[in-house]
C-alpha positions as CSV (number, residue, x, y, z in Angstrom):
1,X,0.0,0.0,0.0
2,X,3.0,2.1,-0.3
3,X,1.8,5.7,-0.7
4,X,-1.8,5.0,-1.9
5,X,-3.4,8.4,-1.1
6,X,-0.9,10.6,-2.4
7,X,-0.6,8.6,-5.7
8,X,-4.0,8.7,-5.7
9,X,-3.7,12.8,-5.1
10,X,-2.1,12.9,-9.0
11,X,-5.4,12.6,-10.1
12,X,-7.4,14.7,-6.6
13,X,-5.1,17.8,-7.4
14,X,-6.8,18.3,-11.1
15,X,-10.1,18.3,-9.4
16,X,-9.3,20.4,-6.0
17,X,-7.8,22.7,-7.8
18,X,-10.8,23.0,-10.7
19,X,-13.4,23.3,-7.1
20,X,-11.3,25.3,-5.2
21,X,-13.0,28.6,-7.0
22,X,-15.1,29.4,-4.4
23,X,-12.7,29.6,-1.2
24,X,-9.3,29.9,-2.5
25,X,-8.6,32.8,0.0
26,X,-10.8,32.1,3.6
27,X,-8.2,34.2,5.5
28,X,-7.2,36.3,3.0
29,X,-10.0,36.7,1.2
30,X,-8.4,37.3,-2.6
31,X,-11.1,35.5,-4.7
32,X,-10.0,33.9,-8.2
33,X,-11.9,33.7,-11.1
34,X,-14.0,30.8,-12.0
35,X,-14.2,31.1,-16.1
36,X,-13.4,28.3,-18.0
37,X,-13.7,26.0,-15.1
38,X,-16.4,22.8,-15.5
39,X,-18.8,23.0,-12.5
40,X,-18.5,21.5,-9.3
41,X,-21.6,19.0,-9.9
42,X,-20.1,17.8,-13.1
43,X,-16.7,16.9,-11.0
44,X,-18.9,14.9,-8.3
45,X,-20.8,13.2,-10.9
46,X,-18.0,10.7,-10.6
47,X,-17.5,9.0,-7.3
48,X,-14.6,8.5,-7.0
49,X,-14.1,12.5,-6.8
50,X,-14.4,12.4,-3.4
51,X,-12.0,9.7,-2.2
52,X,-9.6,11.6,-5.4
53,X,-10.1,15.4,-3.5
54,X,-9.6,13.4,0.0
55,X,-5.9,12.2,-1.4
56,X,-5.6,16.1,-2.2
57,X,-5.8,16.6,1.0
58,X,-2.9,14.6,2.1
59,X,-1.1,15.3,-0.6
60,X,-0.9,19.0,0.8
61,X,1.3,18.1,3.3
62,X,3.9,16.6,0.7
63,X,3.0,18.8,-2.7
64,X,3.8,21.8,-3.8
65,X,2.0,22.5,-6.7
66,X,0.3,20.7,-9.9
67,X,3.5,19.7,-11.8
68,X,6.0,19.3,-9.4
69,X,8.8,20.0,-8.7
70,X,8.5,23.8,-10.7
71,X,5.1,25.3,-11.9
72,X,1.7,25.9,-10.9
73,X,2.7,26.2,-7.3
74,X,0.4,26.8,-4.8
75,X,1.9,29.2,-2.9
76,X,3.9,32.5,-4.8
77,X,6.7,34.8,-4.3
78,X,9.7,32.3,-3.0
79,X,11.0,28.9,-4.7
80,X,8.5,26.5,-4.6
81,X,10.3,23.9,-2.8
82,X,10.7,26.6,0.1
83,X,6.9,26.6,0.4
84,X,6.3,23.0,0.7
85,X,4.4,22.2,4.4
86,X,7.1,20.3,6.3
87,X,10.4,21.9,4.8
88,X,8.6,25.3,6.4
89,X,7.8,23.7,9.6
90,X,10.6,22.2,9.8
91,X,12.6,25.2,9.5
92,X,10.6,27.2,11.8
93,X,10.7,24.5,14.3
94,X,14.1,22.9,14.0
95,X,16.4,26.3,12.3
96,X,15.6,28.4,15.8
97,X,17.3,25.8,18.1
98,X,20.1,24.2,19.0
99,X,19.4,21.1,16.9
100,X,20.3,22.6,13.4
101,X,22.0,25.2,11.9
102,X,22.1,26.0,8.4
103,X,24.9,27.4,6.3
104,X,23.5,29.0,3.5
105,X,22.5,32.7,2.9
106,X,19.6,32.7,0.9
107,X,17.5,35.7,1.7
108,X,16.8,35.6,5.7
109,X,17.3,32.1,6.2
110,X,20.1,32.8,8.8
111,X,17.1,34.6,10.9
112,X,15.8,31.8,12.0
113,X,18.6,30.5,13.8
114,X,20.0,34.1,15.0
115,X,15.9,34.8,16.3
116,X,16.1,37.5,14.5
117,X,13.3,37.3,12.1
118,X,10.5,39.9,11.3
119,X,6.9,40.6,9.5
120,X,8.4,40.7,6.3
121,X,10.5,37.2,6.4
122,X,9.6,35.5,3.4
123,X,9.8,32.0,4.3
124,X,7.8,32.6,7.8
125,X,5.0,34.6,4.8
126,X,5.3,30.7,2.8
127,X,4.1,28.9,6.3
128,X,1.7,31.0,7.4
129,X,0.1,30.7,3.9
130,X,0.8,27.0,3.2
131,X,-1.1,26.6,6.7
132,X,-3.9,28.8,5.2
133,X,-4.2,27.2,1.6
134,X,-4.4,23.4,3.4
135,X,-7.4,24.9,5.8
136,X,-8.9,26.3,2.9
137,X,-8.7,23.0,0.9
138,X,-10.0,21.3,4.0
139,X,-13.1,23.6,4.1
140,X,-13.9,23.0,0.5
141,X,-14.1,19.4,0.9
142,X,-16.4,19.5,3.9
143,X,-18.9,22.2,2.1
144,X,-18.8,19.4,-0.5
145,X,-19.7,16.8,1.5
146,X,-23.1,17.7,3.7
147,X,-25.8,15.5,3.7
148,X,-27.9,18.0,1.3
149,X,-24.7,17.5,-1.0
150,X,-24.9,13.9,-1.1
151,X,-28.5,13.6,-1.0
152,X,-28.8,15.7,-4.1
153,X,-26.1,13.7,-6.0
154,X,-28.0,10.4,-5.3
155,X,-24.8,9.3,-3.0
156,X,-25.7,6.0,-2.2
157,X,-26.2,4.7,1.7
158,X,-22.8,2.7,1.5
159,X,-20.7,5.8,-0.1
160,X,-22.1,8.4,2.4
161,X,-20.8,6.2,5.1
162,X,-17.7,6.2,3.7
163,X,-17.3,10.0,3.2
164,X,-18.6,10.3,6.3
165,X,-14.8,8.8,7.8
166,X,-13.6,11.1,4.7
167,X,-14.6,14.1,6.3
168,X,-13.6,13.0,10.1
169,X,-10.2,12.9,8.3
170,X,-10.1,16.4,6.5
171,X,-11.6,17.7,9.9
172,X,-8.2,16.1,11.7
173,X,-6.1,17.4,8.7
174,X,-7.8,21.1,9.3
175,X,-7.1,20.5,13.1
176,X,-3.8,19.3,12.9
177,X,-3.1,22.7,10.8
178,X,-5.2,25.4,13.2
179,X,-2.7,23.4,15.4
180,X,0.0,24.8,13.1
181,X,-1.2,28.3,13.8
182,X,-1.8,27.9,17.1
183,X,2.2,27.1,18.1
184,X,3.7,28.9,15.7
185,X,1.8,32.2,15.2
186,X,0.0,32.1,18.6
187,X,-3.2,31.2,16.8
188,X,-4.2,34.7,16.3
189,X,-5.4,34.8,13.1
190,X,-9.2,35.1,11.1
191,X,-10.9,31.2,12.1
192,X,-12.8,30.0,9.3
193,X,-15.2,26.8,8.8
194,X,-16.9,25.3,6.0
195,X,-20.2,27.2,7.6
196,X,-18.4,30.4,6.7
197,X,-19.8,32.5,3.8
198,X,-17.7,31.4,0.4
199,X,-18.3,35.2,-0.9
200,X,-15.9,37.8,0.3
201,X,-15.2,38.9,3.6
202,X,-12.9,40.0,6.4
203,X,-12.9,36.9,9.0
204,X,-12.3,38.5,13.0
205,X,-9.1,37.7,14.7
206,X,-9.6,35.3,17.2
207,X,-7.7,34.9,20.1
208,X,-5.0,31.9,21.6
209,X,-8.3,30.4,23.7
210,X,-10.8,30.6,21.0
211,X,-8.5,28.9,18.5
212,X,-7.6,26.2,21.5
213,X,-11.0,25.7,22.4
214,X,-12.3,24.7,18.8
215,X,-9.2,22.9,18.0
216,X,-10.0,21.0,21.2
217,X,-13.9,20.3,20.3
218,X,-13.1,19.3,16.7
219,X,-10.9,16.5,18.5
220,X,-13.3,15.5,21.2
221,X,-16.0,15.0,18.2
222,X,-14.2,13.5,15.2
223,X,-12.3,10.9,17.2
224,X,-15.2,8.4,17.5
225,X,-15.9,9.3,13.6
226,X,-12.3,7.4,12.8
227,X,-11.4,4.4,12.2
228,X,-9.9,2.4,15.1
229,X,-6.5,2.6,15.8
230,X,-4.2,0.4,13.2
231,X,-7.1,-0.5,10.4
232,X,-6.9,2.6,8.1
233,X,-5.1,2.5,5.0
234,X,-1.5,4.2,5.1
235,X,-1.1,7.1,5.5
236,X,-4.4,8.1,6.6
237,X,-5.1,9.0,10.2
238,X,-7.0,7.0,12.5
239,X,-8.5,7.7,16.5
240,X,-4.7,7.5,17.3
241,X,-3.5,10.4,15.3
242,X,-6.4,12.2,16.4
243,X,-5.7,11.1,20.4
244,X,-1.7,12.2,19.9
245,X,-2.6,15.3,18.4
246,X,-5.1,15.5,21.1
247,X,-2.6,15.0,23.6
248,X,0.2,17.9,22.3
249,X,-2.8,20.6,22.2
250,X,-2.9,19.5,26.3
251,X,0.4,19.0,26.8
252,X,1.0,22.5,25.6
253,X,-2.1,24.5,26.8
254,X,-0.3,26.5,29.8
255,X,1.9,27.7,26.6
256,X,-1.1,28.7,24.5
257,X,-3.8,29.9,27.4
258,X,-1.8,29.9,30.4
259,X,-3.8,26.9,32.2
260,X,-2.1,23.6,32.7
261,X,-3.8,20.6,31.1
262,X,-1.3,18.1,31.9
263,X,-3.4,16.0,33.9
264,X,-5.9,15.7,30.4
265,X,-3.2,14.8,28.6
266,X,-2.2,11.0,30.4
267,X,-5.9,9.8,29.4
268,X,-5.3,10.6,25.3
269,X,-1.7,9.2,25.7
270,X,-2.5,6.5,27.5
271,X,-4.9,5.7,24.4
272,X,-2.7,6.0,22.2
273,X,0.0,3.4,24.4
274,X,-2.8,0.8,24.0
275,X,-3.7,1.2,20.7
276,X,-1.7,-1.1,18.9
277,X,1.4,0.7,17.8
278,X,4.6,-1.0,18.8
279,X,8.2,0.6,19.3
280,X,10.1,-0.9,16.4
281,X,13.5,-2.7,17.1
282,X,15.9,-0.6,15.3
283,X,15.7,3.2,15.8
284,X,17.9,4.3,12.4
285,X,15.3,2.8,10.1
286,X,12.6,4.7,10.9
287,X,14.1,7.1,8.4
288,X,14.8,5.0,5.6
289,X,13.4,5.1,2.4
290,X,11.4,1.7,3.3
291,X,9.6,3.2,6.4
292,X,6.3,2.7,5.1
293,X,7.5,-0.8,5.5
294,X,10.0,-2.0,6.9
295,X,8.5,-2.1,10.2
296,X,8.8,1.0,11.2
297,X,5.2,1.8,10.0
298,X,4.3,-0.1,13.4
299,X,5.7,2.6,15.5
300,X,4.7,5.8,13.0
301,X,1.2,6.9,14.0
302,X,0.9,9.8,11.6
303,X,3.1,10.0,9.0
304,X,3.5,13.1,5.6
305,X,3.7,10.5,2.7
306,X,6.3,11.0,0.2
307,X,7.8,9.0,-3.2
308,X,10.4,9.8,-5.6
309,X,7.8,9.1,-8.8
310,X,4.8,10.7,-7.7
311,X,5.6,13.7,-4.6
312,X,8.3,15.2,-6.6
313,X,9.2,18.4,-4.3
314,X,12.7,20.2,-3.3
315,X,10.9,20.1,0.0
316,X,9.9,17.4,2.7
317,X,12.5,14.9,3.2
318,X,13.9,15.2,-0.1
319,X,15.5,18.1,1.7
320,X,16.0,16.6,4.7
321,X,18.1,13.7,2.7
322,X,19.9,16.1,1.0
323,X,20.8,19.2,2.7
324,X,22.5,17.7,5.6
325,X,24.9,15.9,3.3
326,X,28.0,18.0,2.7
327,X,32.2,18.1,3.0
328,X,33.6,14.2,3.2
329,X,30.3,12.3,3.3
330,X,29.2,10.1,0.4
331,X,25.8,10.7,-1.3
332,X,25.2,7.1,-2.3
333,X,25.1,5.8,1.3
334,X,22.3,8.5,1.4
335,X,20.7,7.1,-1.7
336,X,21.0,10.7,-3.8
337,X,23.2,12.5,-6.2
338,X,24.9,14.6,-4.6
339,X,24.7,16.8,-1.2
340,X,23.6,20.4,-0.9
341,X,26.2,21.3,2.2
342,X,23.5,23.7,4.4
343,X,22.1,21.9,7.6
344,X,24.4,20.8,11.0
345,X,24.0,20.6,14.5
346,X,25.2,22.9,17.3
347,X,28.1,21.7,20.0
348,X,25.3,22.0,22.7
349,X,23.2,19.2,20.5
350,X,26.3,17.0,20.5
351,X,27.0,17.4,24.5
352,X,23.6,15.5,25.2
353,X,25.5,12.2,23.9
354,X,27.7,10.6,26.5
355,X,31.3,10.1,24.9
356,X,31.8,7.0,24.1
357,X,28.2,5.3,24.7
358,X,26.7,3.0,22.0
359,X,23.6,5.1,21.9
360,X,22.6,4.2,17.9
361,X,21.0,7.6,18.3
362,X,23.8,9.3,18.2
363,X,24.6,9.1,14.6
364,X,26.8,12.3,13.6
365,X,29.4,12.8,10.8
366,X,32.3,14.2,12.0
367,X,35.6,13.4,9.5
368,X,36.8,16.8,8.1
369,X,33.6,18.0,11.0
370,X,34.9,20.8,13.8
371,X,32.6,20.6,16.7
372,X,32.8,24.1,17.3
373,X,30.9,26.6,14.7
374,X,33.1,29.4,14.2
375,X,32.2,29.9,10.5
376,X,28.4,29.3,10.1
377,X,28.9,29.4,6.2
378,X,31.2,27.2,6.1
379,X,29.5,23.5,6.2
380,X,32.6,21.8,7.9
381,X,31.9,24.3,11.1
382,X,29.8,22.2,13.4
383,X,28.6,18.5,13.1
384,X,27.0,16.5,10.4
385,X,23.5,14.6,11.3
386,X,23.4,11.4,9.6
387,X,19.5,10.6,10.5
388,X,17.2,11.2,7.0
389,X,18.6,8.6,4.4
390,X,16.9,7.5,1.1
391,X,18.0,4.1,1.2
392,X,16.4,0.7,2.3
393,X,17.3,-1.7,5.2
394,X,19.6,-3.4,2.7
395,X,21.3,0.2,0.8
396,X,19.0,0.3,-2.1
397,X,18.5,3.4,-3.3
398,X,14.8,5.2,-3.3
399,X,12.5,5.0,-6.2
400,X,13.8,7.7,-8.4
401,X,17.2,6.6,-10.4
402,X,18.5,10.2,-10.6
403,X,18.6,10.8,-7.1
404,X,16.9,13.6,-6.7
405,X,13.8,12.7,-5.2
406,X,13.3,10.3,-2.1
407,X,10.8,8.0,-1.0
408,X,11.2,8.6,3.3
409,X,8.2,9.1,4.7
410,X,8.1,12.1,6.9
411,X,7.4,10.8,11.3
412,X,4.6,13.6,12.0
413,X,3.6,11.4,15.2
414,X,5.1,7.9,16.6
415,X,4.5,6.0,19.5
416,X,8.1,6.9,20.9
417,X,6.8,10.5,21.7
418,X,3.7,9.2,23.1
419,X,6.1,7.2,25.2
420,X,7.9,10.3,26.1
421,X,5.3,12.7,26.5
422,X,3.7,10.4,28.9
423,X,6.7,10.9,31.5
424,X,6.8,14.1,31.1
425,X,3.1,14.7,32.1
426,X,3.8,11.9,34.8
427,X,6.8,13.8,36.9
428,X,4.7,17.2,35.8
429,X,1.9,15.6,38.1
430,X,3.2,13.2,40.4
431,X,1.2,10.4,38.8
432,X,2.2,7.4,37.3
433,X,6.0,8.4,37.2
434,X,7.4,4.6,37.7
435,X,5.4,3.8,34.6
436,X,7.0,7.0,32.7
437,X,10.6,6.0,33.4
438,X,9.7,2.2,32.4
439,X,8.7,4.0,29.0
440,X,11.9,5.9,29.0
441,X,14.1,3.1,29.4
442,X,12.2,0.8,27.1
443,X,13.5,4.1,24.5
444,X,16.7,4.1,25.8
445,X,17.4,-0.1,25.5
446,X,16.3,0.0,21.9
447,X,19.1,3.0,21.7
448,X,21.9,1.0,23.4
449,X,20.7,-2.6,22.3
450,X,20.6,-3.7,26.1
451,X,19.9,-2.6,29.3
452,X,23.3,-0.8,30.2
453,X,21.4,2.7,29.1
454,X,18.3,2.4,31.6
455,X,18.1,4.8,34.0
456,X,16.4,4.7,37.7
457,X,14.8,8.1,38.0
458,X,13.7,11.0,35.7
459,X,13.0,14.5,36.2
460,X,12.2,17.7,33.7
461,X,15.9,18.6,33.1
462,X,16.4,14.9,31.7
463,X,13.3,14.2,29.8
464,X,13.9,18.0,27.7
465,X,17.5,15.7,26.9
466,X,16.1,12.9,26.2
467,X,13.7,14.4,23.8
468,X,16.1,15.9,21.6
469,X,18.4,12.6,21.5
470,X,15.4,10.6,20.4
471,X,13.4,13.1,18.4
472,X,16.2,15.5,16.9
473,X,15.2,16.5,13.4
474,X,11.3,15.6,13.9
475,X,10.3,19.0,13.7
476,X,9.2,19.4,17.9
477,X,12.4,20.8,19.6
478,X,11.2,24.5,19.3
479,X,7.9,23.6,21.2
480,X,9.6,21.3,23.3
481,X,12.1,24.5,24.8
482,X,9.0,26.9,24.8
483,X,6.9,24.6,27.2
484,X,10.2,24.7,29.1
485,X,11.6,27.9,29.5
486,X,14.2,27.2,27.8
487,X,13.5,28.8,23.7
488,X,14.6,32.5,24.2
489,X,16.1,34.2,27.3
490,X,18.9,33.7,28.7
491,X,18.3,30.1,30.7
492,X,19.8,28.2,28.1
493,X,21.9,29.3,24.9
494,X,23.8,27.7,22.3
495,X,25.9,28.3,19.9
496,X,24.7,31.3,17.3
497,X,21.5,32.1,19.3
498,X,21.0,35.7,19.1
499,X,23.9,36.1,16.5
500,X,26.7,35.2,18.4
501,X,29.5,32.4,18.5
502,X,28.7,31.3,22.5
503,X,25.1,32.5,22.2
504,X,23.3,35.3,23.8
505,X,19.8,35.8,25.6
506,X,16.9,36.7,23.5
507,X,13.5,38.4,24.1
508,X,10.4,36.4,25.4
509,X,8.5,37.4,22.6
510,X,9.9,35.2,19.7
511,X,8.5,32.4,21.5
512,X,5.7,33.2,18.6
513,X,6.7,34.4,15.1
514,X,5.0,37.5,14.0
515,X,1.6,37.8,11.5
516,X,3.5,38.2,8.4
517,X,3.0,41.4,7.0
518,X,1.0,40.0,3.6
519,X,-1.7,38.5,5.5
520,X,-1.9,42.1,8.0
521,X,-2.6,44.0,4.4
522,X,-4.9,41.8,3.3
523,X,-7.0,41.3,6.2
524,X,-6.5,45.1,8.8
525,X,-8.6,42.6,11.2
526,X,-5.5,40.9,11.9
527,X,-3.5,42.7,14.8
528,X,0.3,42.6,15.0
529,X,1.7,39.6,17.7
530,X,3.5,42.0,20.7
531,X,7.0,42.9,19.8
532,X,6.8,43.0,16.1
């Protein structure tokens, strides 16, 4: 079943993008023309439309356009591949810590990892409205999809209650992106529904605790609507994506609304712990070109789809593969053709490894490497991560014979977080904590390959740690150091935060990344984030 929906979304794009006429622009409310276009009815006269415009939806969080990798992009004004849904999360999440550092100089990429972005930042503009175009998409579908819809199509009983689990999963796929908003931009932005008018208007700002609170009942409701943990096809989400998703909007509410909902969080996880994933026995291929596969799939609970025939895109993991690989390493143990020298790690990454430990997760490059990052432009300053590769379990390279393209499947959500999230929320409440560090260690023996790496107590300080060695690169480290203390100020710095070799303190309010200034002239509902 290897990619199913998003081949599937070859055909889904053509007829989402033909639909999309009538809600291109929810938050910003540009409105396309609709000339030329056949009409919606004639497109759901097939039924197959709406399982085709479902794929779409996944496909959003791999495409970047209709042709791929260049042309008809969905989102303007930068390089396509720069606008592609994970590369920009990635970068906002992964860039502004001390996981990753990226050598190149193209535009205000440096920003991210100095924290010194603002309005006008052109990849933080791509997000924001790669967030906006997937909710937008996601509305379209469900408008498409009401009972009166169906009803009038002469939907058969059997179909509707199949598009009824369709449109569970495009609400999840809308959550999981308000989500987006919510941790990145503070969620303070125009909240719109399929119940919103499709003609032109200005949508109201809404605040952090109104975009929480629906994010919160759209969870509650859909979660019964999926299908049960383990029996969807893959990709597609199930009650367990829905529950770990669930879970991170509580884990991370006193962040968002200033109310701790720590406690609500152990039921969700716990649910997700029970509901049939399994840790898989080998930590390095979860990363491999084979991970929808290989076994790994039994661990991955929500994964971003991606194939080197049919998701061709300079962003996902085909950047991920590729931009890491630089100076002395080989591109064909990476499965590509060739490296494109930008992304390493920070010395205060490389000090949560023990010297000398057999902790598989500790997998950097470092021949012709310096630890220290003295020259951020030059690629042999600072440690190369060896984690993405687009190769089998047995070195065969990824679909695609040129090596451009990759077939690694992107970890959104896997059961190893749950696992870690749990112990977390168990020391944060003094419940439960023996089970928490029996998670923990079962994390750390898979690292180590025995027992010698279990530990006998855990606190904050060394599940933050432990959290970075086992989900580096996984696009939750940012998030992780807010919920901490620990993103901006001065109680932890690494090297290059705040522009300087050792690392400097700075202010609280980057813990959010400004509106961008696009979306503030389009919509002057929208009000500024403080300190921008």
């Amino acid at each position: 079943m290897k990619k199913i929906s998003i081949t599937l979304s070859r055909i889904g794009i053509l007829f989402l993008a033909l639909l999309l006429t009538s809600c291109m622009d929810d938050l910003d409310q540009s409105n396309p023309a609709n000339e030329g276009n056949p009409s919606v009815e004639d497109l759901y006269s097939n039924p197959a439309a709406y399982r085709q415009t479902l794929a779409k939806l996944y496909a959003g969080l791999a495409t970047t356009g209709q042709n791929g990798p260049a042309g008809t992009p969905d989102i303007s004004g930068i390089d396509e591949g720069t606008s592609q849904y994970i590369r920009g999360l990635w970068m906002m999440n992964e860039l502004t810590t001390d996981e990753a550092i990226i050598g190149w100089n193209d535009n205000t990429i440096r920003d991210f990892h100095n924290q010194s972005w603002s309005a006008s930042d052109l990849f933080i503009n791509a997000t924001f409205s790669r967030l906006d175009f997937q909710v937008k998409n996601c509305n379209e579908f469900l408008r498409q999809t009401t009972d009166e819809k169906l009803n009038s199509r002469g939907v058969s009983e059997e179909q509707k209650a199949e598009i009824t689990v369709f449109r569970a999963e495009a609400r999840f796929l809308r959550a999981l992106s308000y989500w987006h908003f919510l941790d990145l931009f503070g969620g303070r932005v125009g909240l719109v529904t399929e119940n919103d008018p499709t003609t032109y208007f200005l949508p109201d700002q809404v605040t952090a605790q109104e975009m929480f609170d629906f994010i919160d009942t759209e969870l509650t409701e859909i979660a019964p609507l999926l299908k049960a943990p383990r029996t969807n096809e893959y990709p597609r989400a199930d009650r367990a994506a829905v529950w770990m998703l669930h879970a991170k909007l509580m884990m991370n509410s006193k962040v968002y609304t200033g109310i701790e909902k720590y406690t609500e969080a152990l039921p969700l996880l716990t649910e997700v712990i029970n509901s049939g994933y399994s840790i898989h026995s080998n930590y390095r291929q979860l990363f491999l070109a084979d991970n929808d596969r290989n076994g790994s799939q039994n661990e991955v609970i929500f994964a971003v789809a991606f194939d080197g025939l049919n998701t061709k895109t300079y962003g996902g993991t085909t950047f991920l593969v590729h931009a890491p690989v630089g100076g002395s390493m080989s591109a064909a143990e990476f499965g590509i053709n060739g490296g494109w020298g930008g992304i390493r790690t920070t010395s205060a990454f490389v000090n949560k490894f023990q010297t000398g430990t057999q902790d598989t997760r500790s997998n950097f490059h470092t021949a012709g490497q310096s630890l220290v990052i003295s020259d951020v432009s030059n690629f042999a300053d600072g440690y190369a991560i060896k984690k993405f590769k687009n190769v089998d379990i047995n070195g065969n390279q990824g679909s695609d014979a040129s090596g451009d393209f990759v077939d690694t499947d992107f970890p959104m959500f896997r059961l190893a977080d749950a696992y870690l999230m749990y112990a977390e929320c168990a020391v944060r409440t003094g419940a439960n904590v023996g089970q928490g560090l029996s998670y923990v260690n079962s994390l750390r023996e898979r690292a180590y390959g025995n027992a010698s790496g279990d530990v006998t107590s855990i606190d904050l300080n060394f599940i933050l740690d432990e959290r970075a060695r086992e989900l580096h690169w996984e696009g939750h480290r940012r998030t992780d150091l807010i919920r901490f203390g620990k993103f901006t100020g001065g109680a932890y710095v690494w090297p290059w935060k705040g522009n300087t070799p050792s690392g400097n303190p700075t202010p609280s309010f980057r813990s959010i990344f400004p509106i961008p200034s696009n979306a503030l002239a389009a919509n002057p509902k929208l009000i500024q984030n403080p300190g921008y």
